[in-house]
Backbone as JSON, one array per atom type, in Angstrom:
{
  "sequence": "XXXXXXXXXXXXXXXXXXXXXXXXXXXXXXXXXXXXXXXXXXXXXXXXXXXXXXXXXXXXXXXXXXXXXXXXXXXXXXXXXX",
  "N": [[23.17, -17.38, -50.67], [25.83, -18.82, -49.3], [29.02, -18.68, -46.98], [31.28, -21.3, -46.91], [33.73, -21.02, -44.15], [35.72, -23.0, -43.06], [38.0, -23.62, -43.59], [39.65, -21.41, -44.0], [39.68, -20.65, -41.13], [41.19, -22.9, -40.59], [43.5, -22.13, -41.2], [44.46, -19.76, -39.72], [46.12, -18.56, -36.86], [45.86, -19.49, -33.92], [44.39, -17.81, -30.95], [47.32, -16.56, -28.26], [46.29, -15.88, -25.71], [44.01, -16.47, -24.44], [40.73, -15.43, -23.16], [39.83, -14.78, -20.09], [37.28, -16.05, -18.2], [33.87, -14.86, -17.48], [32.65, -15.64, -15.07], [35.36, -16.47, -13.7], [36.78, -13.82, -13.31], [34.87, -12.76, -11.86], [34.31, -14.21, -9.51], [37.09, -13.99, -8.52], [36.52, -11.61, -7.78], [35.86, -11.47, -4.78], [35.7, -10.76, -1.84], [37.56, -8.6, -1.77], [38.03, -5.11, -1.37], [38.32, -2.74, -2.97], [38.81, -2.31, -6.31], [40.37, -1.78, -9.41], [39.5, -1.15, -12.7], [41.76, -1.47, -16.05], [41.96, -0.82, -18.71], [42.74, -0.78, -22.37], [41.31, -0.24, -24.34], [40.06, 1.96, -24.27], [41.28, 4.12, -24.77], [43.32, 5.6, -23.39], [46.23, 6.81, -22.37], [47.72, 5.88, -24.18], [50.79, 5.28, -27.02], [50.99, 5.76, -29.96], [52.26, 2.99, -32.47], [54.67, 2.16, -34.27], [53.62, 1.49, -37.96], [54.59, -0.82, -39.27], [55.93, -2.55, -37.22], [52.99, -3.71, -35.81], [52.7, -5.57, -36.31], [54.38, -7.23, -35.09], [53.99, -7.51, -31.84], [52.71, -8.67, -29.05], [50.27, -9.17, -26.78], [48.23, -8.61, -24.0], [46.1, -6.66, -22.89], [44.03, -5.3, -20.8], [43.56, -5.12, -17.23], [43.34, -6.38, -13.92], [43.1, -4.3, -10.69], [42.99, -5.68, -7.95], [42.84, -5.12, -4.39], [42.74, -5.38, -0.8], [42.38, -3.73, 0.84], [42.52, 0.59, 0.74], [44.82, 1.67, 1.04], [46.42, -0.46, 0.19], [46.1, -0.8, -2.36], [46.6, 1.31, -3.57], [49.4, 0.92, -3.49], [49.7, -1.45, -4.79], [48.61, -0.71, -7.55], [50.77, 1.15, -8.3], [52.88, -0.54, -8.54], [52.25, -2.25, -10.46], [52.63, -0.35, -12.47], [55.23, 0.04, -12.48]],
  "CA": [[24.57, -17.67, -50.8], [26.42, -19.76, -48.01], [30.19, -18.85, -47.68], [32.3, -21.7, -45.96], [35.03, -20.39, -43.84], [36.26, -23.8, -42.43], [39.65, -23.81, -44.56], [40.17, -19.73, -43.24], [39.4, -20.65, -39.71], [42.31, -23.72, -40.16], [44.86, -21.26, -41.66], [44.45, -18.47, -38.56], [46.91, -18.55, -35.63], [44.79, -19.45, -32.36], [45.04, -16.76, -29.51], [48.18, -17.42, -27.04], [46.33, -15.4, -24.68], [42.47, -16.74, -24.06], [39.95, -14.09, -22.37], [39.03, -15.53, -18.66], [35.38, -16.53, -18.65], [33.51, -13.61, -16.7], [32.77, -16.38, -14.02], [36.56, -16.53, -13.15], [36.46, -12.39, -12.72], [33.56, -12.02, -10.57], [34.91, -14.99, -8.34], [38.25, -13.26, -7.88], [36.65, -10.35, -6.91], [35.4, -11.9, -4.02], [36.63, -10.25, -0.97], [38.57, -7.06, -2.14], [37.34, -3.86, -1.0], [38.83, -1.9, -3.79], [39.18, -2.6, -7.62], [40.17, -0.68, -10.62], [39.51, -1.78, -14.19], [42.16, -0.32, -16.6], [41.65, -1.04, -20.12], [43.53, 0.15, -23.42], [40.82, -0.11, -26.01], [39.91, 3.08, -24.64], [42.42, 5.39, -25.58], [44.09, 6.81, -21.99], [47.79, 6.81, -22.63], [48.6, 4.8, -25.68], [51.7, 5.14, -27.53], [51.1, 5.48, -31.25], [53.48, 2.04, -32.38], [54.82, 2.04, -36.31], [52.83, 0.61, -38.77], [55.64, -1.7, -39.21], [55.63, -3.05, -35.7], [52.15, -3.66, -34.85], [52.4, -7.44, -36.46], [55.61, -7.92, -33.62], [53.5, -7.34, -31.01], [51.3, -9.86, -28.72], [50.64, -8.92, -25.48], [46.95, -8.53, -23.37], [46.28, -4.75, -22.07], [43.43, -5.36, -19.82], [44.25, -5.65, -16.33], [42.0, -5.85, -13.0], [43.79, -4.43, -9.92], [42.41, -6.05, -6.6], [43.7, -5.01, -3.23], [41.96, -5.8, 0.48], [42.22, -2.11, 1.19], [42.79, 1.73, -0.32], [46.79, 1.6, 0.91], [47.25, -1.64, -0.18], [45.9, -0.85, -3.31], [47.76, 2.18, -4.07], [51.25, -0.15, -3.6], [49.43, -2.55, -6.26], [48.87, 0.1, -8.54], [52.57, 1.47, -8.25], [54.07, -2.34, -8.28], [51.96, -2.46, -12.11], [53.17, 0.6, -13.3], [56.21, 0.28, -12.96]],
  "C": [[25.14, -17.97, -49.41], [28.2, -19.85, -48.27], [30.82, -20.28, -46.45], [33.4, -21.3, -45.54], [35.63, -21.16, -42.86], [37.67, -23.99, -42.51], [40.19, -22.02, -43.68], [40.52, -19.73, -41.96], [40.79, -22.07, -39.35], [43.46, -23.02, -40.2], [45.61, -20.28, -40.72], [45.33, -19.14, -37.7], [45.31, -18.71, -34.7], [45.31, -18.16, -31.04], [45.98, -17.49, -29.11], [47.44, -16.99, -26.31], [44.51, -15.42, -24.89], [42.04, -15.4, -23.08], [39.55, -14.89, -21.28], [37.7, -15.26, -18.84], [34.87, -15.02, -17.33], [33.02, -14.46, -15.41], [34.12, -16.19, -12.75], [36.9, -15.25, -12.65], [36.07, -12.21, -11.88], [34.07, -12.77, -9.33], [36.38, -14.49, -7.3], [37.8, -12.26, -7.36], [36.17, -10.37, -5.47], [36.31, -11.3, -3.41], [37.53, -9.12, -0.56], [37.17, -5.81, -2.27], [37.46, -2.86, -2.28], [39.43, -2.53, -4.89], [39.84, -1.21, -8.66], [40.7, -1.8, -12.16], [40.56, -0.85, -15.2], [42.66, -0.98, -18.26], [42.35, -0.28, -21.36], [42.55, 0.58, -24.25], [39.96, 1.38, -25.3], [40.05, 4.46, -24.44], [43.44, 5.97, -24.75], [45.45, 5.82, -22.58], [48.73, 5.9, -23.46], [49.76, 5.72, -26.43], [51.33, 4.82, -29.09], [52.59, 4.37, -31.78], [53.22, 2.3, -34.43], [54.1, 1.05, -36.58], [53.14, -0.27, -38.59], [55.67, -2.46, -38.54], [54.74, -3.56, -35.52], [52.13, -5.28, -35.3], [53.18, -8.06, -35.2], [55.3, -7.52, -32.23], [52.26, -8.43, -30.41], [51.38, -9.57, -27.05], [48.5, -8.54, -24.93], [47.01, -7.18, -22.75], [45.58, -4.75, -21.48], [43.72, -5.85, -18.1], [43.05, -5.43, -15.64], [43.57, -5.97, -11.58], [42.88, -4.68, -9.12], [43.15, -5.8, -5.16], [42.31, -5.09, -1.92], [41.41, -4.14, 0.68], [42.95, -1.08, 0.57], [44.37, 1.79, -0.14], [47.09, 0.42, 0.29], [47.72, -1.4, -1.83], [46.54, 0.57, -4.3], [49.08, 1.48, -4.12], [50.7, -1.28, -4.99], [49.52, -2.11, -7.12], [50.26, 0.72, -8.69], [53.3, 0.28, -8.89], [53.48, -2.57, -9.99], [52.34, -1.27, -12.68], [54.5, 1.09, -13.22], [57.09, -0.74, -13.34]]
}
């Protein structure tokens, strides 16, 4: 059994928000002494959102902070969280 899912795949919304190729990552990290990866999918300080809600929501939660050096990069981290 062979399902077609060409008609499903026309009907779908397209991402607004594409994933950068892991090329474009590694290249940025070129140069920076100090990173931090900080990711939602797993679990640190989420906000349970109403059922209701979660369709009115579009937004990317992965971030990569890059700074030259460890002070800088404490002011980067500050300057995204708040």
């Amino acid at each position: 059994m062979c399902t077609d899912y060409t008609n499903l795949n026309k009907a779908c919304l397209k991402e607004a928000y594409l994933l950068p190729s892991i090329y474009k990552l590694v290249d940025g990290a070129a140069g920076h002494k100090v990173m931090s990866f900080l990711d939602a999918y797993s679990g640190y300080n989420q906000i349970p959102m109403h059922e209701a809600d979660k369709s009115k929501t579009a937004f990317m939660t992965d971030k990569i902070v890059k700074s030259k050096n460890s002070e800088q990069h404490a002011k980067d981290l500050e300057e995204i969280f708040s």
